[in-house]
C-alpha positions in Angstrom: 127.0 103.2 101.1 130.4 102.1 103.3 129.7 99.2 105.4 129.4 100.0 109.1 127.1 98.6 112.1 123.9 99.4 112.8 122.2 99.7 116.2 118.8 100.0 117.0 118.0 101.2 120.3 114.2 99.9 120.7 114.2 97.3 118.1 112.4 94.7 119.8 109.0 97.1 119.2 107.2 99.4 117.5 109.1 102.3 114.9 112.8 100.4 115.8 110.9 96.8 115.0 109.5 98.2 112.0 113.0 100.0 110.5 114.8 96.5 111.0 112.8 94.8 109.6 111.6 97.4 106.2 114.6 99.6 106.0 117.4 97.3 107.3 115.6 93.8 105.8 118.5 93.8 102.6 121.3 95.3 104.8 124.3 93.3 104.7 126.2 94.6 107.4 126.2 93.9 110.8 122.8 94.8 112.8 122.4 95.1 116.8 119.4 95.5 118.4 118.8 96.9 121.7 115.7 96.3 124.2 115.4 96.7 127.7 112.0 95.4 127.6 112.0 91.5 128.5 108.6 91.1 126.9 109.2 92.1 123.4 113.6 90.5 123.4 113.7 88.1 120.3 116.5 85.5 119.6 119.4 86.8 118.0 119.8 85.0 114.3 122.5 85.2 111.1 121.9 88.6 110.4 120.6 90.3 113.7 122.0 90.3 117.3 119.7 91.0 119.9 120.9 92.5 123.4 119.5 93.1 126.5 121.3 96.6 128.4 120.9 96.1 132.2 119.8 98.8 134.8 123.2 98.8 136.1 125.9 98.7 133.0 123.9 100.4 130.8 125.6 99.9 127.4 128.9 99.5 128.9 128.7 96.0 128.5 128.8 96.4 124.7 131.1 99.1 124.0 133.1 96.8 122.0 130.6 96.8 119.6 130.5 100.1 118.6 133.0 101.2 116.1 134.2 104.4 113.7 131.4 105.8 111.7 128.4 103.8 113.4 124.4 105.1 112.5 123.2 104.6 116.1 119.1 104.7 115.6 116.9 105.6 119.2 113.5 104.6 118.8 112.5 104.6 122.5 109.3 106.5 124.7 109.9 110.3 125.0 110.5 109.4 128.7 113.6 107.2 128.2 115.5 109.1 126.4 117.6 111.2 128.1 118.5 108.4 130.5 119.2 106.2 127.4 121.7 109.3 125.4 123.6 109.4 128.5 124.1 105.6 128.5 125.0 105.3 124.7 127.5 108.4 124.7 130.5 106.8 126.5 129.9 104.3 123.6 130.3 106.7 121.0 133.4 106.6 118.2 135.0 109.1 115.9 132.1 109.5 113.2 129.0 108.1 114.4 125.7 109.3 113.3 123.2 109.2 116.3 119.5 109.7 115.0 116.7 110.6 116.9 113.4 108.7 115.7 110.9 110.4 118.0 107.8 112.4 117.5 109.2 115.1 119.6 112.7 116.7 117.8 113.1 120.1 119.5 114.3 119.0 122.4 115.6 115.5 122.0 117.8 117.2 119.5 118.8 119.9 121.6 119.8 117.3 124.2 122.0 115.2 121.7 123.9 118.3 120.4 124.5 119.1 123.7 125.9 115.2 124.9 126.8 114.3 121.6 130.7 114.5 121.2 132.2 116.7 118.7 133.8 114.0 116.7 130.0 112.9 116.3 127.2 114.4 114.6 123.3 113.8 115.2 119.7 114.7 112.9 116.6 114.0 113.3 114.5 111.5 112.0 110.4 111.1 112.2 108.3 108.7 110.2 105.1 110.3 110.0 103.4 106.7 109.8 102.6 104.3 112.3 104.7 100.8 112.3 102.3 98.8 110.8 102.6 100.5 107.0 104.1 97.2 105.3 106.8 99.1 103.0 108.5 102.6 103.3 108.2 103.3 99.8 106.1 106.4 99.1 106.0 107.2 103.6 106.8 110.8 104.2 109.1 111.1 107.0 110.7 114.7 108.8 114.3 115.4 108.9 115.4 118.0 111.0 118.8 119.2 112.0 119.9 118.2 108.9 123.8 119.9 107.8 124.4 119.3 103.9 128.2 120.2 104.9 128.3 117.0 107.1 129.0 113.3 105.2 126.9 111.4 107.5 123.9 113.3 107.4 124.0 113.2 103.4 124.7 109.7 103.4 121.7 109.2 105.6 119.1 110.9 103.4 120.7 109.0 100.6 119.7 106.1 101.9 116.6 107.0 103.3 115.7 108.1 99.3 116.8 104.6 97.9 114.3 103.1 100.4 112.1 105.1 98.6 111.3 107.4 101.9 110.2 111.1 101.1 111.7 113.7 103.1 111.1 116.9 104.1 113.5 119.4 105.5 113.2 121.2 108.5 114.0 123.1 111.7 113.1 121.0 115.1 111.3 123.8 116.6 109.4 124.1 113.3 108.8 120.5 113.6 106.8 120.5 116.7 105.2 123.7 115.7 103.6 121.8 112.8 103.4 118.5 114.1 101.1 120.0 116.8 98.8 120.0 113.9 99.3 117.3 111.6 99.7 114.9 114.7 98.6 116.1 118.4 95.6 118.1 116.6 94.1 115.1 114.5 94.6 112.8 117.3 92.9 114.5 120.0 90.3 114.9 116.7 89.6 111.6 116.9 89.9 110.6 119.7 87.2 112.7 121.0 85.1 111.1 118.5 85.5 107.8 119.5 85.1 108.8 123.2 81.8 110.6 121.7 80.8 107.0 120.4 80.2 105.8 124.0 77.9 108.7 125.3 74.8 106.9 124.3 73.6 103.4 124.1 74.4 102.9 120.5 77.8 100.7 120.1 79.8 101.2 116.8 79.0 97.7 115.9 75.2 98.8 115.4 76.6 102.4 114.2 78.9 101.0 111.3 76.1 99.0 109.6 74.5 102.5 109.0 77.6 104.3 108.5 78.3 106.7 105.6 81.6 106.8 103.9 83.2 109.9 106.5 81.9 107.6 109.4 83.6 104.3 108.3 86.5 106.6 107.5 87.0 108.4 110.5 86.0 105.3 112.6 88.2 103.6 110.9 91.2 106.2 111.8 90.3 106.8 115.5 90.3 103.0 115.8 94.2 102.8 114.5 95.2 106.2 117.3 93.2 104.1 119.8 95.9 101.0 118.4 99.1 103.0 118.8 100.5 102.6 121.9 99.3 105.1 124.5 102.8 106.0 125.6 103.8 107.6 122.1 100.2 108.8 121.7 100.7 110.7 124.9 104.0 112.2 124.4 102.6 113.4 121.1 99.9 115.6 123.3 102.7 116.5 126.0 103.8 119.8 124.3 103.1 123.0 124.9 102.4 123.6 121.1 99.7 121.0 121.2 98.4 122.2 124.3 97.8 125.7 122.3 96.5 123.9 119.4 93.6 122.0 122.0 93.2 124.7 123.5 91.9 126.5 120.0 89.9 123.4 118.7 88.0 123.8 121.6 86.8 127.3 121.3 86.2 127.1 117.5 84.0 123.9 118.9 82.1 125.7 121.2 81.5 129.0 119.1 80.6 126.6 116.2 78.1 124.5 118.8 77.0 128.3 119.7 76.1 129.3 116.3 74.2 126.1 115.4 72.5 126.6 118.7 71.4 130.2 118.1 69.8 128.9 114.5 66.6 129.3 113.9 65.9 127.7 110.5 67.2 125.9 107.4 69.0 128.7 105.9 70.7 130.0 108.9 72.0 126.6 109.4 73.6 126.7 105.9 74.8 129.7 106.5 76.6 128.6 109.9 78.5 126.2 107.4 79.3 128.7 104.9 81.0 130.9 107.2 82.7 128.0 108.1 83.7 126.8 104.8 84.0 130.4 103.0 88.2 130.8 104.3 88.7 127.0 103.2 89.4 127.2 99.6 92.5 126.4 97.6 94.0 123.6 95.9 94.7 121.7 98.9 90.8 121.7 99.8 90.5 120.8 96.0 92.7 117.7 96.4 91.7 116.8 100.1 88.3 115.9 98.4 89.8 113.9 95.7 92.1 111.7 97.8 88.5 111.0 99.9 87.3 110.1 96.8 90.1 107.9 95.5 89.6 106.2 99.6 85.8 106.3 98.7 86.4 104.2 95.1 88.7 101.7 96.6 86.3 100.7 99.2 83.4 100.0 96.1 85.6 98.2 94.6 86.5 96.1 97.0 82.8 95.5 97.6 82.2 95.1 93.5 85.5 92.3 93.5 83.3 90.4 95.9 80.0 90.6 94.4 81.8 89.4 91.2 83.2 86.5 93.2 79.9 85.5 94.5 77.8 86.3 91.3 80.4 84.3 89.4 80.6 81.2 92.3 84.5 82.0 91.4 86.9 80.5 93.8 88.0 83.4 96.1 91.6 83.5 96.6 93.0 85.9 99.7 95.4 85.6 102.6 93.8 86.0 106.5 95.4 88.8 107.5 95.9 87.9 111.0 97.1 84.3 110.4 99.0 85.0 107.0 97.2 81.8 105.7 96.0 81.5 102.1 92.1 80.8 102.2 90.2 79.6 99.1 86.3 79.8 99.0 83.2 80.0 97.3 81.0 82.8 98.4 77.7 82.7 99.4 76.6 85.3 101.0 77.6 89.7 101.9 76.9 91.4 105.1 78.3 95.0 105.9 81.3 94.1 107.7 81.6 90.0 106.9 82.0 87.5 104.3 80.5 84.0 104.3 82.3 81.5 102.0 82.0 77.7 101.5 85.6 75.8 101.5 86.3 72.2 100.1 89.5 71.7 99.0 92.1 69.0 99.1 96.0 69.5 99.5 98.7 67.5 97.7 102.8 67.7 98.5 104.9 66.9 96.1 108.6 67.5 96.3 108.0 69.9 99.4 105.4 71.9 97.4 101.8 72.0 98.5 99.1 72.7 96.2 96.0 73.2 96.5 92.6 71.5 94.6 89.4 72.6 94.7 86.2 71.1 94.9 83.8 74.5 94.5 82.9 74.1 91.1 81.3 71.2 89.2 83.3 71.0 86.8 86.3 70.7 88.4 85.1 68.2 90.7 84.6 66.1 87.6 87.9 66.8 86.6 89.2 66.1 90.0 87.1 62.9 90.3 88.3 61.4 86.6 91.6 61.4 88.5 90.9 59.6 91.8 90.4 63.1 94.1 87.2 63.0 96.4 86.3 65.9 98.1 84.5 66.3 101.4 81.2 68.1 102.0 81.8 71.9 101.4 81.9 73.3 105.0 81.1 77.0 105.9 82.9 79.7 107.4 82.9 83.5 107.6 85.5 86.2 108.1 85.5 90.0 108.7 86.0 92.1 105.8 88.9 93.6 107.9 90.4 90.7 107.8 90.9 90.1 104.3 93.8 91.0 102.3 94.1 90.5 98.5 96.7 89.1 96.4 98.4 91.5 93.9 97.4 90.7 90.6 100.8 89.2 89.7 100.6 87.3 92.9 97.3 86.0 92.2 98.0 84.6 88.9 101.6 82.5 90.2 98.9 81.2 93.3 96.6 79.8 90.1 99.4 78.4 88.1 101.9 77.2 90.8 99.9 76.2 93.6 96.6 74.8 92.1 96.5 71.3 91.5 96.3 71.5 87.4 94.7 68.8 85.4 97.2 67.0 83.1 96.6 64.6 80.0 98.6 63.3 77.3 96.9 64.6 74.3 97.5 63.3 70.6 97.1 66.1 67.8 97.0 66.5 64.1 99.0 69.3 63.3 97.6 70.1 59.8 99.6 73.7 60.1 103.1 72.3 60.8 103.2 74.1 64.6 106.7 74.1 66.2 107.7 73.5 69.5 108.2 77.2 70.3 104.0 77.7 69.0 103.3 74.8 71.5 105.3 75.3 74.3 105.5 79.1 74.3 103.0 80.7 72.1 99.4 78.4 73.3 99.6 79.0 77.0 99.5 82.5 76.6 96.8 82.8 74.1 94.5 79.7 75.1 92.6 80.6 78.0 92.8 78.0 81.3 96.0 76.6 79.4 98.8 76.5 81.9 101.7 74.9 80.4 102.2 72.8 77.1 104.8 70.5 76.9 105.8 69.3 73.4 106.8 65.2 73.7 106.9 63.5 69.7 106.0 64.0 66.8 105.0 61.7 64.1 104.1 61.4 60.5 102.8 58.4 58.4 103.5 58.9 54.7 100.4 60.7 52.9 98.8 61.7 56.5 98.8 64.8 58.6 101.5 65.4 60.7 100.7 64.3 64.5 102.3 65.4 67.9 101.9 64.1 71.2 101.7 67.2 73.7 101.4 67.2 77.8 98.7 70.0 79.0 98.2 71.0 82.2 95.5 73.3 82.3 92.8 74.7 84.6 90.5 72.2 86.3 87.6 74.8 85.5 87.8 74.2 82.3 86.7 70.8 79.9 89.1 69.4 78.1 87.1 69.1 75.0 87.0 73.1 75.6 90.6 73.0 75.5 91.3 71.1 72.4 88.9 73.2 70.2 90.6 76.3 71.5 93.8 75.0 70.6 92.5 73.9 67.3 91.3 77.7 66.5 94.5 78.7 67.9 96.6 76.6 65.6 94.4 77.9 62.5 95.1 82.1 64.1 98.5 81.1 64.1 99.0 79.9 60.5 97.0 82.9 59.3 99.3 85.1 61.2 102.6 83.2 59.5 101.3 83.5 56.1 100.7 87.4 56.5 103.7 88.7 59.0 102.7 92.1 57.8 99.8 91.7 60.6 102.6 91.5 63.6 
């Protein structure tokens, strides 16, 4: 892609935060970012710029900045954005790609290809996810206005694809049309649930310990509408396609509520659903259940990975998802929506690094203890299931061997099966279990003895060092038997 400058109108917040800081976080070129909002302005730093336009100059202020073949990116409310086109179009220079990030398109685009100069082009551009997704890869987003004829708008998709966006192509009028659906539909969906939730006297806190898997789910989904910011959630209702589409889910509501009302027994009930259900058949029903499913699974297993950890009395290893901080406990105990752990652990800098040991398990506390390290009286603590998040699997493991305080001895061996450094130091940590790193020191040989080398382990403090050594031993004897027949490799 040809370097040119970025601007973010609404960058301090929301959608314009979020594509600073996943789509533009490895751009090297220049980045400003706009915010008329006080409240949410951050400091400027070596790779962003952060301005403030004022009631008065508008953008005039920073005309300078703009230059040839600009993407100029408008993530701001529905409401400000004809006032802010206006104010950026003076600004404009020969090439610039204006894109329009809002929910709405039909008429935001019409309004840019009407104050848009000609020796400018504009699209559309509408991630259909909220800005709290953590990566764009795999996000589906909307183009619309989209010209294949036009450089700029090709070289925008193209780099929307190597972010690993998915597009879809379409007209802005369609857009809406649809979105009325996918968006002001499902929202207005939930949202009457969650209203719903406050009729009575039961409060979702008592609800949720009873809840079935479409209840947490759809809790669960209301909750994040009821999290998006009530401007955006509003504007998305403000059309008169999603007035239409209300105004239809409400009459299928009330003829549904009709026909269960005019039931009279178990099999006119069912047969109330079957109507119902009878027209909804296809593949996409077919794999609507399955991706409920897949949602279903994931939740089990999240709730299996922790009855492992506390069947086990593993150390749990996750990062609070609110404070970012990496939390290492013993669990005791499993309610519906929280986790209660025991923590005793003792951190050690060295060279800047800070590692972690811990005092959970017995044996490691005799590990710990052979090498000076007292540990305080386990103290307990609990956390919301919502507020864990997991390490990846490949994170996970560099936590264990990086920032766990290993146990390290200088160990003397007889090497009856003439081992070389490379079986030592490269071979044994990956086949000896709790074996972290080997270092190979000396080696020594009296005349008519075994062969003897002096190694440096550093292995887990869960496991005994006489446990170790004998799976080193049956190690070394594995690998002589697999030297003497390399017809086995």
């Amino acid at each position: 892609m040809m370097p040119r400058t970025m601007h973010v109108i609404g960058g301090e917040a929301g959608i314009g935060k979020w594509v600073i800081e996943h789509m533009l976080d490895t751009y090297s070129g220049a980045i400003y970012s706009y915010d008329t909002n006080p409240r949410t302005l951050l400091p400027s730093t070596s790779r962003i710029t952060v301005c403030r336009p004022s009631v008065s100059d508008g953008y005039f202020s920073f005309r300078e900045q703009f230059k040839s073949n600009d993407w100029i990116l408008i993530a701001v409310p529905v409401a400000s954005f004809k006032q802010t086109v206006k104010d950026i179009v003076p600004c404009l220079q020969e090439g610039t790609l204006v894109v329009s990030l809002s929910s709405i398109q039909k008429d935001q685009l019409e309004l840019l290809e009407l104050e848009v100069p000609s020796h400018s082009t504009c699209i559309g551009f509408h991630p259909l996810f909220g800005a709290t997704v953590g990566s764009p890869v795999g996000q589906l987003a909307a183009i619309t206005a989209f010209d294949k004829k036009k450089d700029q708008h090709r070289e925008f998709c193209n780099f929307l694809k190597g972010k690993g966006i998915l597009t879809s192509f379409l007209d802005a009028g369609d857009h809406d049309k649809y979105m009325a659906y996918v968006q002001a539909l499902t929202h207005f969906c939930l949202l009457g649930f969650a209203a719903a939730l406050g009729n009575d006297d039961a409060h979702p806190r008592d609800l949720l310990k009873l809840g079935t898997p479409n209840f947490h789910f759809l809790f669960a989904f209301a909750s994040r509408v009821i999290k998006l910011s009530p401007t955006t959630t509003g504007a998305i209702q403000s059309t008169t396609d999603a007035s239409m589409v209300r105004k239809a889910l409400l009459k299928t509501m009330t003829s549904l509520h009709e026909s269960f009302e005019s039931a009279r027994n178990p099999e006119s009930y069912a047969n109330v659903v079957r109507t119902l259900c009878n027209p909804l058949t296809g593949a996409e029903v077919d794999e609507g259940a399955e991706v409920a499913a897949i949602a279903v699974s994931s939740l089990q297993e999240f709730e299996e990975l922790l009855h492992h950890y506390k069947e086990s009395e593993m150390a749990f290893i996750f990062r609070h998802r609110v404070t970012n901080k990496i939390k290492i406990g013993k669990i005791i105990d499993i309610t519906h929506d929280e986790v209660i752990f025991e923590e005793s652990t003792r951190t050690i800098t060295d060279n800047g690094v800070t590692r972690f040991a811990i005092g959970l398990d017995p044996i490691a506390k005799e590990n710990y203890r052979a090498k000076g390290l007292i540990f305080p009286t386990p103290l307990k603590d609990r956390i919301k299931k919502r507020n864990i998040k997991l390490l990846k699997e490949e994170e996970l493991k560099r936590f264990r061997h990086e920032n766990i305080v290993p146990i390290v001895i200088d160990l003397n061996l007889e090497n009856p099966f003439q081992l070389d450094e490379y079986d030592f130091e490269e071979w044994l940590p990956r086949v000896v279990d709790g074996l972290w790193k080997c270092d190979f020191i000396n080696t020594f040989r009296k005349r008519g003895q075994v062969e003897k080398v002096t190694v440096r382990l550093a292995f887990n403090p869960q496991k005994r060092r006489q446990e170790i050594v004998e799976s080193i031993r049956r190690a070394g004897e594995q690998r002589q038997l697999l030297k003497k027949t390399p017809d086995t490799f």
